[in-house]
C-alpha positions as CSV (number, residue, x, y, z in Angstrom):
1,X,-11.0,-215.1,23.5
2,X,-12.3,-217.1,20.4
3,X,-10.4,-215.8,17.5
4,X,-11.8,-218.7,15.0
5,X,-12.1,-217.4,11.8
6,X,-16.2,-217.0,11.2
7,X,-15.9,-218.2,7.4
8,X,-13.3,-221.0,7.2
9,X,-13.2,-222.0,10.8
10,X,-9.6,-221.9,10.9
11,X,-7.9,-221.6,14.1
12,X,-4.3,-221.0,14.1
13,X,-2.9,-217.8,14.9
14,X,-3.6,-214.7,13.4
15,X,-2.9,-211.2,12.8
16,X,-4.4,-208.2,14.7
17,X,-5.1,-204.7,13.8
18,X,-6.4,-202.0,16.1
19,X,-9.0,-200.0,14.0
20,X,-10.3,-196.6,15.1
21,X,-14.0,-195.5,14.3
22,X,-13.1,-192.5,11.7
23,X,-16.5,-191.8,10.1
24,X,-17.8,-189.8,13.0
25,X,-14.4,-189.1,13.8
26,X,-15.2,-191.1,17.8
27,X,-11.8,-192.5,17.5
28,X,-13.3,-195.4,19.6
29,X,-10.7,-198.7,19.3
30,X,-12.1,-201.7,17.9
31,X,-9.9,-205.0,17.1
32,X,-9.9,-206.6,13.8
33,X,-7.9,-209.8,13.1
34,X,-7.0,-211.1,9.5
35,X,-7.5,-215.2,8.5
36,X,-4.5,-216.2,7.3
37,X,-6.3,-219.3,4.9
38,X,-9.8,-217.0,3.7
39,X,-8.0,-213.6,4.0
40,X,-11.0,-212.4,5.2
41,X,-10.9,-209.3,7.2
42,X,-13.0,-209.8,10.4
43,X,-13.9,-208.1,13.8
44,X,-13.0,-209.8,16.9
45,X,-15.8,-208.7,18.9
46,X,-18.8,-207.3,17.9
47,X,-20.5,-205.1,19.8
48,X,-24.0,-205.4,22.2
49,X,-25.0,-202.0,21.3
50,X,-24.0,-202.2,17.6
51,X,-27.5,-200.0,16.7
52,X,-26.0,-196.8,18.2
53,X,-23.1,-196.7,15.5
54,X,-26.4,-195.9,13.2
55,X,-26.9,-192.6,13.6
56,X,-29.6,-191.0,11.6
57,X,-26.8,-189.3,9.1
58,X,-25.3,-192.7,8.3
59,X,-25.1,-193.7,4.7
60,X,-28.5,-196.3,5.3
61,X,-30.6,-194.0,6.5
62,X,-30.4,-191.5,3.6
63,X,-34.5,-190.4,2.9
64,X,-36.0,-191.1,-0.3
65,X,-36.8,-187.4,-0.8
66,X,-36.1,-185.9,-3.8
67,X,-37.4,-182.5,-5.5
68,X,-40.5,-183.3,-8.0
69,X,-37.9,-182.3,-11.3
70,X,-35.0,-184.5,-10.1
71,X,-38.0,-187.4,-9.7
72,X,-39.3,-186.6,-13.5
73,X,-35.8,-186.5,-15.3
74,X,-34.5,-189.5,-13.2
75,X,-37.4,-191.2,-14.5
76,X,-37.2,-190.7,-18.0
77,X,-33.8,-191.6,-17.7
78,X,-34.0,-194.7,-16.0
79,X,-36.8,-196.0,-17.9
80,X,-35.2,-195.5,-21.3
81,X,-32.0,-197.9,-20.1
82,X,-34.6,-200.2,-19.0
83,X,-36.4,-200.6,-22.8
84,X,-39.1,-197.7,-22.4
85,X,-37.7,-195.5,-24.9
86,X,-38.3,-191.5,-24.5
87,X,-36.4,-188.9,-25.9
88,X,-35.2,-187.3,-22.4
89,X,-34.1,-190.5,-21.4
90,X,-32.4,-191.3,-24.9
91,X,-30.5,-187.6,-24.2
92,X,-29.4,-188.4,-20.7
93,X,-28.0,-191.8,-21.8
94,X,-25.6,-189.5,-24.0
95,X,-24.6,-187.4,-21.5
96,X,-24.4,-189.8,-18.7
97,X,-24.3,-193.2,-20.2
98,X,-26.7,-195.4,-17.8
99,X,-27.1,-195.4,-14.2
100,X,-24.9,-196.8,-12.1
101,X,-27.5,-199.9,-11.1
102,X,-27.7,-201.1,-14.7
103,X,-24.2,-201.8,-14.9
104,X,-24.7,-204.8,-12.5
105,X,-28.6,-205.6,-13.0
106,X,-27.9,-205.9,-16.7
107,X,-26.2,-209.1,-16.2
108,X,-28.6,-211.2,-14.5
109,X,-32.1,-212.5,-16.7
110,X,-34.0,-209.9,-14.9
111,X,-37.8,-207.6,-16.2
112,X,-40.0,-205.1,-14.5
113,X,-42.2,-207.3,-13.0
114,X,-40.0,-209.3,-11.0
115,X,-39.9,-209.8,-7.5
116,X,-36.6,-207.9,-6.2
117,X,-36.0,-207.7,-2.0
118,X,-32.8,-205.8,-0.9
119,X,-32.0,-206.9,2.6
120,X,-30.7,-203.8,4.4
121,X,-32.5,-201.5,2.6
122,X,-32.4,-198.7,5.7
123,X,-35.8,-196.8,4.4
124,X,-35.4,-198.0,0.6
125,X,-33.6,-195.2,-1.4
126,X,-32.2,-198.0,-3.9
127,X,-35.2,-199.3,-4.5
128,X,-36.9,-196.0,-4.8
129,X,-34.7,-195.7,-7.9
130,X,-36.0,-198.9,-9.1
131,X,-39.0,-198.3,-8.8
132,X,-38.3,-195.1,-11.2
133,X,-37.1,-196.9,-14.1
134,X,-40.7,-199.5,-13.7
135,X,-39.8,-201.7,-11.3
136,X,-43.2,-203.3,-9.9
137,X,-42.2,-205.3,-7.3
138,X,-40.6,-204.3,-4.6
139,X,-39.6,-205.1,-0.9
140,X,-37.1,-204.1,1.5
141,X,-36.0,-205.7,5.1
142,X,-34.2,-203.7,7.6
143,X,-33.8,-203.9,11.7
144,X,-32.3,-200.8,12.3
145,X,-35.5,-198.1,10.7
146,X,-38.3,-197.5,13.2
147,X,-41.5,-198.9,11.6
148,X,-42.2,-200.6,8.4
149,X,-42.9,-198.2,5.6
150,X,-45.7,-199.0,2.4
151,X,-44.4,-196.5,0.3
152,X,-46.8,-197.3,-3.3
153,X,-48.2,-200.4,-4.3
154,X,-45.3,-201.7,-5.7
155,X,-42.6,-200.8,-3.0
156,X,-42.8,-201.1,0.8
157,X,-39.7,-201.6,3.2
158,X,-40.4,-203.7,6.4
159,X,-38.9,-203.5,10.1
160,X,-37.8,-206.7,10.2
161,X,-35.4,-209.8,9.9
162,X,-35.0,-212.5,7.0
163,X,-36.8,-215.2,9.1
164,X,-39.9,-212.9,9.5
165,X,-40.0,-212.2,5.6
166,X,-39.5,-216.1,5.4
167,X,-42.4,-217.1,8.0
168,X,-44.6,-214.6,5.3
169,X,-44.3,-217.4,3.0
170,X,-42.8,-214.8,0.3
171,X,-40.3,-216.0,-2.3
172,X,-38.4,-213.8,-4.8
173,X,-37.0,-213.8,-8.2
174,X,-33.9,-211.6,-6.9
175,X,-32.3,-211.0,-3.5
176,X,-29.8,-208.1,-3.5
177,X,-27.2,-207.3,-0.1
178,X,-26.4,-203.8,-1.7
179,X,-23.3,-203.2,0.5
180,X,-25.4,-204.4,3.7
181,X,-23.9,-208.0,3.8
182,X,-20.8,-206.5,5.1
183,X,-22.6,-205.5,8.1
184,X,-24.4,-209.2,9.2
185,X,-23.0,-211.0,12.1
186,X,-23.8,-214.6,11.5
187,X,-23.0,-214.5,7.0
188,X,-24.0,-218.5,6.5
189,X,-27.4,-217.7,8.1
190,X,-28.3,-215.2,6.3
191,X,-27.1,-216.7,3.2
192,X,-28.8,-220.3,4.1
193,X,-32.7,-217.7,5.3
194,X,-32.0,-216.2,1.2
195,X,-32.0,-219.1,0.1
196,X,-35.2,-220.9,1.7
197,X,-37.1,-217.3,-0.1
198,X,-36.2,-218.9,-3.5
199,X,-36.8,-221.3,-6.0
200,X,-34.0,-223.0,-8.5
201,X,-32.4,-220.8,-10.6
202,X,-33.4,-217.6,-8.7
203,X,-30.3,-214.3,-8.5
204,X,-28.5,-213.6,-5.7
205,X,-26.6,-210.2,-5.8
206,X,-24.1,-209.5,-3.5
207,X,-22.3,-206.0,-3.8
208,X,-19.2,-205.5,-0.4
209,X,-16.3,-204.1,-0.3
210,X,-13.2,-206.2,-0.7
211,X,-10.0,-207.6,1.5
212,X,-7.7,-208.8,-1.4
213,X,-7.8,-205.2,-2.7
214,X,-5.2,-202.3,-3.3
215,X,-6.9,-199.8,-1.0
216,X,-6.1,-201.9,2.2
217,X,-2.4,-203.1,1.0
218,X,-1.5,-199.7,0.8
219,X,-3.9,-197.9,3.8
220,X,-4.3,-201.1,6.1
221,X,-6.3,-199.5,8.9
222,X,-6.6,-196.5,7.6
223,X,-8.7,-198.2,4.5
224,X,-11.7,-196.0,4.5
225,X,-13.8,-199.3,3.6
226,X,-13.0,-201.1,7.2
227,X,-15.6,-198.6,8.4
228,X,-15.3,-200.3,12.4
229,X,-17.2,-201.4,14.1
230,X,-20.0,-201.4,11.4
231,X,-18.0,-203.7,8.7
232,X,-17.8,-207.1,10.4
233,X,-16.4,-208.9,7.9
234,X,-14.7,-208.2,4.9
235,X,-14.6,-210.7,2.5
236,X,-13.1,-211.6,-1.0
237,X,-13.6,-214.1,-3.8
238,X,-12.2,-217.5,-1.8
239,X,-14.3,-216.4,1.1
240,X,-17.2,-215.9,-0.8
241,X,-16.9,-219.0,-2.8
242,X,-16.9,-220.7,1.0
243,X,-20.0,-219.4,1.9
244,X,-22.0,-220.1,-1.5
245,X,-20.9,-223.3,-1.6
246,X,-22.4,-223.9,1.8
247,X,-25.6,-222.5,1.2
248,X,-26.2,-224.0,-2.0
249,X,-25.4,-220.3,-4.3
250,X,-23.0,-220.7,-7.2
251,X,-21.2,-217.5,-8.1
252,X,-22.1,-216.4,-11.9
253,X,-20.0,-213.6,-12.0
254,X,-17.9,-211.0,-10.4
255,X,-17.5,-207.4,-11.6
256,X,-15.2,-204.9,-9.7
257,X,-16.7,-201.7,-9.5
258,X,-14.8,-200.1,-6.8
259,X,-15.0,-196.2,-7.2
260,X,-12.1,-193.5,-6.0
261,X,-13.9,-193.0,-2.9
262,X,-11.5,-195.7,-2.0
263,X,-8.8,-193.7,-2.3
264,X,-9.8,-190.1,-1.0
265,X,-11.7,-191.7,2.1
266,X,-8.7,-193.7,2.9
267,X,-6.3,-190.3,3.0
268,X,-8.9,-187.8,4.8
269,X,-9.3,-191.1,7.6
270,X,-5.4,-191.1,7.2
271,X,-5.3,-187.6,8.2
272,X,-7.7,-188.4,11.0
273,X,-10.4,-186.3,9.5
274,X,-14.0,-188.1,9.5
275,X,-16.1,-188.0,6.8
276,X,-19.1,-186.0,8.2
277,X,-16.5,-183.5,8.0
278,X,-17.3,-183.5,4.2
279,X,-19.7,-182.8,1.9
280,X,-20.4,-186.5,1.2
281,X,-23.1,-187.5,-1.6
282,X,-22.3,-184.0,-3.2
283,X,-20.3,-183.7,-6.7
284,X,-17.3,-182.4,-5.3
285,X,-17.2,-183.7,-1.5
286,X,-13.5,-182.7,-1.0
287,X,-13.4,-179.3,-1.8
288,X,-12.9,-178.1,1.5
289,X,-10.2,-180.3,1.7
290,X,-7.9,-179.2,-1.4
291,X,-4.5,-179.4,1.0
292,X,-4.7,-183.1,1.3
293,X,-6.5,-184.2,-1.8
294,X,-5.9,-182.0,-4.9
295,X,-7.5,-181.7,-8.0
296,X,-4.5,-183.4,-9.7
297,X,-4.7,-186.2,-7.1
298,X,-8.7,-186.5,-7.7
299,X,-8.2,-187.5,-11.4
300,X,-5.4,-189.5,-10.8
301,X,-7.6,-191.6,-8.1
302,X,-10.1,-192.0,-10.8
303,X,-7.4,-193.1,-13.4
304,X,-5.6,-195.6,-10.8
305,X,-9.6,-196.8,-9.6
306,X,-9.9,-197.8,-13.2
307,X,-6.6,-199.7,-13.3
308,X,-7.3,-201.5,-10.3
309,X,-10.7,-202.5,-11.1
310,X,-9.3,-204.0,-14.3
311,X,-6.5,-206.3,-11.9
312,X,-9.0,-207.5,-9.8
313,X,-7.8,-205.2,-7.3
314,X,-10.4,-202.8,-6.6
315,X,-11.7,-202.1,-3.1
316,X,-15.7,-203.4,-3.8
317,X,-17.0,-206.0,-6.0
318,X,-20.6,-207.3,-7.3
319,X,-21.0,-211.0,-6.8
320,X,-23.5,-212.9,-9.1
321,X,-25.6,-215.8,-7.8
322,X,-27.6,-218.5,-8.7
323,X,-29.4,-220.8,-6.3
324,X,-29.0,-224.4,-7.0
């Protein structure tokens, strides 16, 4: 069995984990073994029929839907942290600050009329949101969605690989892996196809959850983030300096934006309890679930997420990329 480490190559011995599938609550065993020069998390073995642990209700394959007045105030919103000032938008941003995509977008050189493609986009709910605050430009790449999708003139999402958007003859001004990179079996590849769809100077934006983080010292495989089999490898800054280096990226920046779902996802899989079992994406998805996570607990996540984040130590992070 060929327990090389898929980032540094190194092969001296290593350290298993068994890792349960807790998402869906299958309890199906999958191994995991940890490089002891990258760190990086990684699984052994990854499976033939990996398209079956993408169900329909998984996080990727959330639809774009959203009721008319949600569309109209998210729009105002959007657009006035983007420069289009409006007065909606300038009351939203003092209620609730700007979304949580400008945080990280802000930091790269970036304007409406870009070309933006988010590799792994399941049917393009991220850069439906972009294309709410003006975004122009817009293309997404996914296997795993049944047929490509031309949503508007500015935003389509395509059944496809990163070799057939590269065979299109199609460059872009910024390639974002918006926690899908995490989920690609051969990393350099993919990294060295990005690159051949862009010039010099061009963004790379990588956003994954973390190995060298809080969340898995204290969980291990109970860390909500290991999300077996479907996270093949996770990574952390010397890993990720590896793989840019080798596919001529230079990282720019990282921000770690890790959020308490780190925390509360880790105790519900701790107590065996899968997350379709809550109401996920909703403002209070642990309500039914009081007697393991209280209310105190909640806000103390949120206070100790913050802490973290500040050490370096949170559970995701945004890389920052430039090709060179």
């Amino acid at each position: 069995m060929n327990n090389e480490c898929r980032i540094c190559k190194n092969n001296s011995e290593k350290k298993f984990y068994k890792v349960f599938e807790k998402h869906f609550g299958t309890n199906e065993e999958f191994e995991y073994f940890e490089c002891p020069e990258c760190l990086t998390l990684q699984i052994l073995s990854i499976p033939d029929n990996i398209a079956k642990y993408y169900p329909e209700n998984y996080y990727s394959k959330v639809s774009i839907k959203q009721s008319g007045i949600k569309i109209f105030l998210k729009k105002k919103w959007y657009q006035f942290s983007f420069g289009k000032w409006n007065i909606l938008g300038f009351i939203f941003s003092l209620l609730k600050n700007k979304p949580d995509f400008y945080e990280w977008l802000s930091q790269i050189n970036i304007n409406l009329d870009n070309s933006i493609l988010d590799v792994g986009s399941g049917y393009g709910f991220f850069l439906s949101e972009l294309e709410l605050a003006g975004f122009k430009n817009l293309t997404g790449i996914d296997p795993y969605i049944y047929e490509t999708v031309e949503y508007s003139k500015n935003f389509r999402v395509i059944k496809g690989t990163l070799e057939e958007i590269f065979e299109r003859g199609q460059k872009f001004d910024t390639i974002i892996f918006n926690h899908s990179f995490e989920h690609v079996p051969n990393l350099l590849e993919y990294l060295i196809n990005a690159r051949k769809l862009q010039d010099l100077n061009k963004n790379l934006i990588i956003r994954i959850p973390v190995s060298n983080s809080y969340a898995w010292e204290k969980y291990g495989v109970d860390w909500v983030s290991l999300d077996a089999p479907r996270h093949f490898h996770l990574l952390n800054e010397k890993s990720m300096e590896i793989l840019a280096k080798q596919s001529s990226y230079k990282i720019e920046k990282i921000i770690y934006d890790a959020t308490d779902f780190q925390f509360w996802g880790s105790e519900l899989y701790k107590n065996n309890i899968p997350l379709t079992k809550t109401k996920l994406g909703s403002k209070n998805p642990m309500q039914d679930f009081r007697e393991i996570v209280s209310e105190n607990d909640s806000k103390e996540f949120i206070k100790l997420t913050k802490k973290m984040n500040e050490l370096k130590k949170g559970d995701q992070a945004t890389f920052i990329l430039k090709s060179n």
